[in-house]
RODO-615248 format. One record per residue (C-alpha): residue in three letters; x, y, z. Coordinates in Angstrom, 1 decimal. Each point is the difference from the previous one (the first is absolute). Layout:
N
+------+--------+--------+--------+
| type |     px |     py |     pz |
+------+--------+--------+--------+
|  ALA |      X |      Y |      Z |
...
+------+--------+--------+--------+
//
This chain:
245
+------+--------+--------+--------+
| type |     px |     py |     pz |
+------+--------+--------+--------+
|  UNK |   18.8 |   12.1 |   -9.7 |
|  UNK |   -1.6 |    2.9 |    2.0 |
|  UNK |   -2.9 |   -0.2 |   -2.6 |
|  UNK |   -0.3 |   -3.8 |    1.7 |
|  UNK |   -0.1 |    1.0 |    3.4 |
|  UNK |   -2.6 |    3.7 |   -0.7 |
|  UNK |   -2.4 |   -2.8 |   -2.0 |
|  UNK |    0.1 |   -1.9 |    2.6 |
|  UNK |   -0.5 |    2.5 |    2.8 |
|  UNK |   -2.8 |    1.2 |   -1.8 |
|  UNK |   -1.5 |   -3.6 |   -0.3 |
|  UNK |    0.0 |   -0.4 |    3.6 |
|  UNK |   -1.5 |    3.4 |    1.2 |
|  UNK |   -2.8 |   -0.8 |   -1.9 |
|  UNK |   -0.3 |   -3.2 |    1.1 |
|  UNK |    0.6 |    1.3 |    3.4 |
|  UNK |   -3.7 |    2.2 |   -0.6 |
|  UNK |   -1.9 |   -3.4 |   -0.5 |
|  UNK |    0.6 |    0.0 |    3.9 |
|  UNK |   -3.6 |    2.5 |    0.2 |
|  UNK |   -1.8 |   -2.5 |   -2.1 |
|  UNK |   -1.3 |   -1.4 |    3.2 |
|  UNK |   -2.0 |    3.3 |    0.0 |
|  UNK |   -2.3 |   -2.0 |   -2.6 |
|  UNK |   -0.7 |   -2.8 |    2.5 |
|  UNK |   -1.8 |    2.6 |    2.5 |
|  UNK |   -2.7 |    0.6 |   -2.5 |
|  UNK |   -0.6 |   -3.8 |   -0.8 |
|  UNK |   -2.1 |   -2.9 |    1.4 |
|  UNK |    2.8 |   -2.5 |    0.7 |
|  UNK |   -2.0 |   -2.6 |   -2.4 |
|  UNK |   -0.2 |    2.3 |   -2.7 |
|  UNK |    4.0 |    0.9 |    0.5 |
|  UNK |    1.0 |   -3.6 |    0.0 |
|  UNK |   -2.2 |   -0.9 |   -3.2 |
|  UNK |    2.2 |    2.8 |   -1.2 |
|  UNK |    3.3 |   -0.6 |    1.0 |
|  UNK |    0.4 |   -3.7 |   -1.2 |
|  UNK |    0.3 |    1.2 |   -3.9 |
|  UNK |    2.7 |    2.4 |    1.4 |
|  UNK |    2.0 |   -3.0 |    1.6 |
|  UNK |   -0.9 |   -2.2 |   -3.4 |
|  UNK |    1.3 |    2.9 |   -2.5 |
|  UNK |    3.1 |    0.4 |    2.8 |
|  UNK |    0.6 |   -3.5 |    0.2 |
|  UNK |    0.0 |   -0.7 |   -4.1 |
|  UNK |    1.8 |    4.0 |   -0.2 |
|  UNK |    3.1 |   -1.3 |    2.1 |
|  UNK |    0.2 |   -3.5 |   -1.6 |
|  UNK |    0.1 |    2.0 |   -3.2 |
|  UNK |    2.5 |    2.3 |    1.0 |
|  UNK |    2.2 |   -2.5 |    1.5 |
|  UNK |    0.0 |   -2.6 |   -3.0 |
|  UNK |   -0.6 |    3.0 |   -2.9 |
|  UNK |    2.2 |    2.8 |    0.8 |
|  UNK |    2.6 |   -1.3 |    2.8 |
|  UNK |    0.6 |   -3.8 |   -1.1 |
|  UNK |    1.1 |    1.1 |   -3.6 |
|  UNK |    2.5 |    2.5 |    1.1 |
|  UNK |    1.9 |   -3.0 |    1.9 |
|  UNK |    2.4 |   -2.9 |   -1.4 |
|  UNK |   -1.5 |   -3.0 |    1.3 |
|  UNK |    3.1 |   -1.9 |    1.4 |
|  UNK |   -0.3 |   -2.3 |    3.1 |
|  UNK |    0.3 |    3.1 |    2.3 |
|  UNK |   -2.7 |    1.9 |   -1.2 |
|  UNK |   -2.2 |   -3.3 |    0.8 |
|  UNK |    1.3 |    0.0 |    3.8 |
|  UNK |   -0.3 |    3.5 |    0.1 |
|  UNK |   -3.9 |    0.2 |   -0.8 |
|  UNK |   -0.3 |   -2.7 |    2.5 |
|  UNK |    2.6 |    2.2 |    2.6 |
|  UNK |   -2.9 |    2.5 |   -0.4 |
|  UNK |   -2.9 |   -2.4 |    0.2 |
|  UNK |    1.5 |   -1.2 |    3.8 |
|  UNK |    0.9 |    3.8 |    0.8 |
|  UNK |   -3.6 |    0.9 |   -0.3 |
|  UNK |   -1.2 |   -3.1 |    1.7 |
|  UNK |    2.4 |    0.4 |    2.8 |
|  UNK |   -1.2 |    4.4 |    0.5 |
|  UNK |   -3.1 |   -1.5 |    0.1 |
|  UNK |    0.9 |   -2.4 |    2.4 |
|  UNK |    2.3 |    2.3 |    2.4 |
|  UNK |   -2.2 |    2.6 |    0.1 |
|  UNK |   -3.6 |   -1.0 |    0.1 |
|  UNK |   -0.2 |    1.4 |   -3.5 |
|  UNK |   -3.6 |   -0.7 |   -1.5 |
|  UNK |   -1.3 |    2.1 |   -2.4 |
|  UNK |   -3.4 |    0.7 |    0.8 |
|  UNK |   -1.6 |    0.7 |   -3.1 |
|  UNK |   -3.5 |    0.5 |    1.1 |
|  UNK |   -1.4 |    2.3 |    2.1 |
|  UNK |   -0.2 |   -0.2 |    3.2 |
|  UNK |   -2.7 |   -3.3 |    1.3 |
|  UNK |    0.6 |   -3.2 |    2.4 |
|  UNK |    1.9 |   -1.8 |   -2.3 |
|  UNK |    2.2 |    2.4 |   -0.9 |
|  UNK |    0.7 |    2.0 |    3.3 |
|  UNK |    3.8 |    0.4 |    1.0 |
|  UNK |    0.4 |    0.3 |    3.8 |
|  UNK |    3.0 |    2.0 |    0.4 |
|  UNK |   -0.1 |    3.0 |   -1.9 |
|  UNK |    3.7 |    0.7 |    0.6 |
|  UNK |    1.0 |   -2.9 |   -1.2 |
|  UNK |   -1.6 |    1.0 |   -3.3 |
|  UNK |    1.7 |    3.4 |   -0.2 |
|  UNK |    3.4 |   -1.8 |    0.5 |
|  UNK |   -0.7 |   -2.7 |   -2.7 |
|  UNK |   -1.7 |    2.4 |   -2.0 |
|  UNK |    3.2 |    2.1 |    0.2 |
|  UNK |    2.2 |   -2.5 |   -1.3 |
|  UNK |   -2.2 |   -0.8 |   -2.8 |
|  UNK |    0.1 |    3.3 |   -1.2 |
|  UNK |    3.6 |    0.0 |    0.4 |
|  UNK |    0.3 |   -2.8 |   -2.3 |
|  UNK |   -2.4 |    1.5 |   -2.6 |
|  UNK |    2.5 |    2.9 |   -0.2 |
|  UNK |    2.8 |   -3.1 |   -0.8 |
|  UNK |   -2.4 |   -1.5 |   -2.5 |
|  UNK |   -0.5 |    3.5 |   -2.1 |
|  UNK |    3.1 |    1.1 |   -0.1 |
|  UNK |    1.5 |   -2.8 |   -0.9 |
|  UNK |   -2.8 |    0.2 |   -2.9 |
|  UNK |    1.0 |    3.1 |   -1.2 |
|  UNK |    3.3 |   -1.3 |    0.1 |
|  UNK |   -0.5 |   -2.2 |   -2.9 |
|  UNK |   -1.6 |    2.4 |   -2.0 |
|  UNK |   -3.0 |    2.9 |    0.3 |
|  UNK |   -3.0 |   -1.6 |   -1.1 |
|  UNK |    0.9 |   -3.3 |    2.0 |
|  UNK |   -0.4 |    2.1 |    3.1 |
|  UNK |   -3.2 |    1.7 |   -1.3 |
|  UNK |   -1.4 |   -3.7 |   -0.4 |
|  UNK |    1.0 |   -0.8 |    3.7 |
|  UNK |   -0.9 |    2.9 |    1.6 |
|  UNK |   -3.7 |   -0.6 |   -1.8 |
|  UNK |    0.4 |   -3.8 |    1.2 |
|  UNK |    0.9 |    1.7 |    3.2 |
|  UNK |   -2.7 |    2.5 |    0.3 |
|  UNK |   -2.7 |   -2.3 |   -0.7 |
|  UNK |    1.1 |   -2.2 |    2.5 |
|  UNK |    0.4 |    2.9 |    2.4 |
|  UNK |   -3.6 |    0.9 |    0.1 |
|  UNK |   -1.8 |   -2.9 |    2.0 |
|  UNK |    2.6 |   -0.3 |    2.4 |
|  UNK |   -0.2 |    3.9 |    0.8 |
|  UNK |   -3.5 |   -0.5 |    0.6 |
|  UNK |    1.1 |   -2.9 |    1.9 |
|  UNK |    2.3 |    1.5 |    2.0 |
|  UNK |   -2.5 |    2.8 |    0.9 |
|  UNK |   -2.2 |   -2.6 |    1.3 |
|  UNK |    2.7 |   -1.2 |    2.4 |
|  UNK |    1.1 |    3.2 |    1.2 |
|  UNK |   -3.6 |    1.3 |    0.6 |
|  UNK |   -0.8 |   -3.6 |    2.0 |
|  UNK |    3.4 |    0.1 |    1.8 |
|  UNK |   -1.4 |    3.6 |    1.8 |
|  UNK |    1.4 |    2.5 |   -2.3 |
|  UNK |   -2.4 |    3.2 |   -1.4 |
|  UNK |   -1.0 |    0.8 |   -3.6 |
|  UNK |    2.3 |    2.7 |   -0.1 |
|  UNK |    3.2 |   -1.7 |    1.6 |
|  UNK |   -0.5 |   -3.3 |   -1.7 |
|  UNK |    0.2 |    1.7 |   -3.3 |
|  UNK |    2.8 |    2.1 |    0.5 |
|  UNK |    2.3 |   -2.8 |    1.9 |
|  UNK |   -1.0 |   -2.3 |   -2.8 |
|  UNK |    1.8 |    2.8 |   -2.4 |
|  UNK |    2.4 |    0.1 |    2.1 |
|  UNK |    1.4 |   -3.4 |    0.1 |
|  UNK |   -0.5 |    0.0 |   -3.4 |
|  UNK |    2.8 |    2.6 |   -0.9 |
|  UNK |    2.6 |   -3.3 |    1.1 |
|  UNK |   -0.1 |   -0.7 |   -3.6 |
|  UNK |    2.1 |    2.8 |   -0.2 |
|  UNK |    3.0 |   -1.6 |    1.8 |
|  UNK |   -0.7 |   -3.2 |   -2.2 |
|  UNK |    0.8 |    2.1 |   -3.4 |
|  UNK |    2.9 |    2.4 |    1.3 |
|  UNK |    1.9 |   -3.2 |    1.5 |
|  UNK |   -0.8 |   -1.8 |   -3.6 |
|  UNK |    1.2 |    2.5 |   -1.9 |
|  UNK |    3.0 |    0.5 |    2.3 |
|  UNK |    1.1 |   -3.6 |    0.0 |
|  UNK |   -0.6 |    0.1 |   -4.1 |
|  UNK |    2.8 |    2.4 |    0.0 |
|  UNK |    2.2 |   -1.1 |    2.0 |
|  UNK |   -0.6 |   -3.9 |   -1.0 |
|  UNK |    0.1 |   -1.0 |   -3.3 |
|  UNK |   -3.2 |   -1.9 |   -2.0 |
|  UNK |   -1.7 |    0.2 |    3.4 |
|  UNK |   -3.3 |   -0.6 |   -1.7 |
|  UNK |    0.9 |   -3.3 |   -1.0 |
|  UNK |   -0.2 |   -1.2 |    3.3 |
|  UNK |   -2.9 |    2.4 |    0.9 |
|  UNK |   -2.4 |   -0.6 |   -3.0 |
|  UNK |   -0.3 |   -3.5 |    0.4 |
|  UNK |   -0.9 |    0.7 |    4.1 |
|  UNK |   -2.4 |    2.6 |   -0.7 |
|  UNK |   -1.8 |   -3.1 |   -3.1 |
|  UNK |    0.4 |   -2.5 |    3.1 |
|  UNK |   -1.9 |    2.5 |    1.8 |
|  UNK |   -2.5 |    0.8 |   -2.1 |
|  UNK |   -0.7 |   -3.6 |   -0.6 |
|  UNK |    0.0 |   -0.7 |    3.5 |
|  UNK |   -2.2 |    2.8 |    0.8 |
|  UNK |   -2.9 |   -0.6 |   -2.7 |
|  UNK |    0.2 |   -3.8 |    1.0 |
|  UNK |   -0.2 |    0.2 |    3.6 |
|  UNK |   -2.0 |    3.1 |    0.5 |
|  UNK |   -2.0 |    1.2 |   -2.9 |
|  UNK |   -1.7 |   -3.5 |   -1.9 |
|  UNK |   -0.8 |   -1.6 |    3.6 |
|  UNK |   -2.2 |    3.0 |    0.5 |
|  UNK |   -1.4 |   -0.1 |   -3.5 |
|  UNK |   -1.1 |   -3.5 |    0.5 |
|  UNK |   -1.7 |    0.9 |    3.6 |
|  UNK |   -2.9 |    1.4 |   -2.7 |
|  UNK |   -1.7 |   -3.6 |   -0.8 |
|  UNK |   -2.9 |    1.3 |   -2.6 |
|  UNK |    0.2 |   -0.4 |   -3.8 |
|  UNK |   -0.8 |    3.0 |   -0.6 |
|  UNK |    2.8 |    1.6 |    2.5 |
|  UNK |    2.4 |   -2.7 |   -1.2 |
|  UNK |   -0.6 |    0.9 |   -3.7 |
|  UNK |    0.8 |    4.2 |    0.0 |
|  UNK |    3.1 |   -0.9 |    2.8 |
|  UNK |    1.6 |   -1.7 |   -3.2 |
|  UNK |   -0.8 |    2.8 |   -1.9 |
|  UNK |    1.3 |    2.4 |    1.9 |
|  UNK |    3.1 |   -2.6 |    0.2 |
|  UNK |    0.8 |    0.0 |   -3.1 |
|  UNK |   -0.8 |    3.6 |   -0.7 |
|  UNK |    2.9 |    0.3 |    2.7 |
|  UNK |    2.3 |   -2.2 |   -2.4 |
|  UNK |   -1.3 |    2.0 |   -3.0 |
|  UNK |    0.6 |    3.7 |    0.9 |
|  UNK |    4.2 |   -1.2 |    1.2 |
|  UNK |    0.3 |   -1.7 |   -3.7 |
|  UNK |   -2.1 |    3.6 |   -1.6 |
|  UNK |    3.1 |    1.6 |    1.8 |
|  UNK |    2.5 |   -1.9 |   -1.7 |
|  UNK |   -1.3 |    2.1 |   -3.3 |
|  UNK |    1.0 |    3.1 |    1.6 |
|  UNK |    3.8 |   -1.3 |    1.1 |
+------+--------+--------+--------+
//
């Protein structure tokens, strides 16, 4: 069980790095960043649909609970969001995508980190290359919202220097989301049965509600045609992993 909760630490530190990504964005026309970034979010958005229904739906019984469960997780994310202003601003930083209150950001960005420490653990939980696929899914979701978040700090009054560093920072809350996973998985039995089917409801809620609406913000043919690429090259690399189970 350590070896869950060292994989897992490990996971999350280097997701935790992805928080200097934004150092990219200073060297990048915004247009040129965005034309970019919406092949990330496609790839992220097919990645954690993949992960969710590939590697984490399988491990489950489907009974009548795990059903409500997904959907527990589905109405927790929608209700985060709700509570705490909780957008994620996947582009860089423009009119449209400007968040006002910068501290707002750090505290929802906080608890969505917090939660991506739940969601990895609980991965490596089931087994070792289930949380290699989700922290992949997790990664490639991870890097336009860094960018993202960047944006917001910088507009919200915050320097280069401090916006990076805070944005590491907060970022390190995953932390607490693994240790108190792994502490309830040993002191509650079959805690991921619960917890899988959250973190699927998640994932679905998050690639439904986030990811695709930006996708289809990019109206030409040409655009539309590689975002489904990239979509389904997201699907393809989770089921690759399965090979490597």
């Amino acid at each position: 069980m350590i070896s869950v909760l060292l994989y897992a630490l490990i996971s999350i530190f280097i997701i935790s790095l992805l928080s200097f990504i934004g150092l990219i964005s200073f060297g990048f026309k915004p247009e040129k960043l965005k034309s970019f970034l919406i092949y990330v979010i496609s790839f992220s958005a097919g990645a954690l649909l993949g992960d969710a229904f590939i590697h984490l739906l399988p491990e489950l019984s489907f009974t009548l609970d795990t059903s409500l469960y997904i959907l527990l997780g589905i109405l927790i994310f929608f209700i985060l969001e709700k509570v705490v202003q909780w957008r994620h601003c996947h582009m860089p930083i423009t009119k449209q995508h400007i968040h006002p209150f910068a501290y707002m950001n750090l505290v929802g960005d906080a608890l969505h980190n917090f939660i991506d420490g739940i969601i990895i653990t609980t991965s490596y939980l089931i087994s070792i290359p289930a949380g290699f696929a989700t922290t992949l899914a997790v990664v490639f979701h991870e890097i336009p919202q860094k960018i993202g978040d960047i944006g917001i700090l910088l507009h919200g009054g915050f320097s280069r220097k401090k916006a990076l560093w805070i944005n590491f920072a907060i970022s390190l809350t995953a932390f607490i989301g693994a240790i108190l996973t792994f502490w309830l998985s040993g002191i509650l039995q079959h805690v991921e049965t619960f917890l899988i089917p959250i973190t699927i409801g998640g994932f679905i809620y998050i690639a439904g509600s986030d990811l695709i609406p930006e996708m289809h913000k990019e109206k030409g043919l040409k655009q539309a045609f590689f975002q489904t690429i990239a979509f389904i090259l997201g699907i393809l690399v989770m089921l690759i992993l399965m090979f490597f189970g």
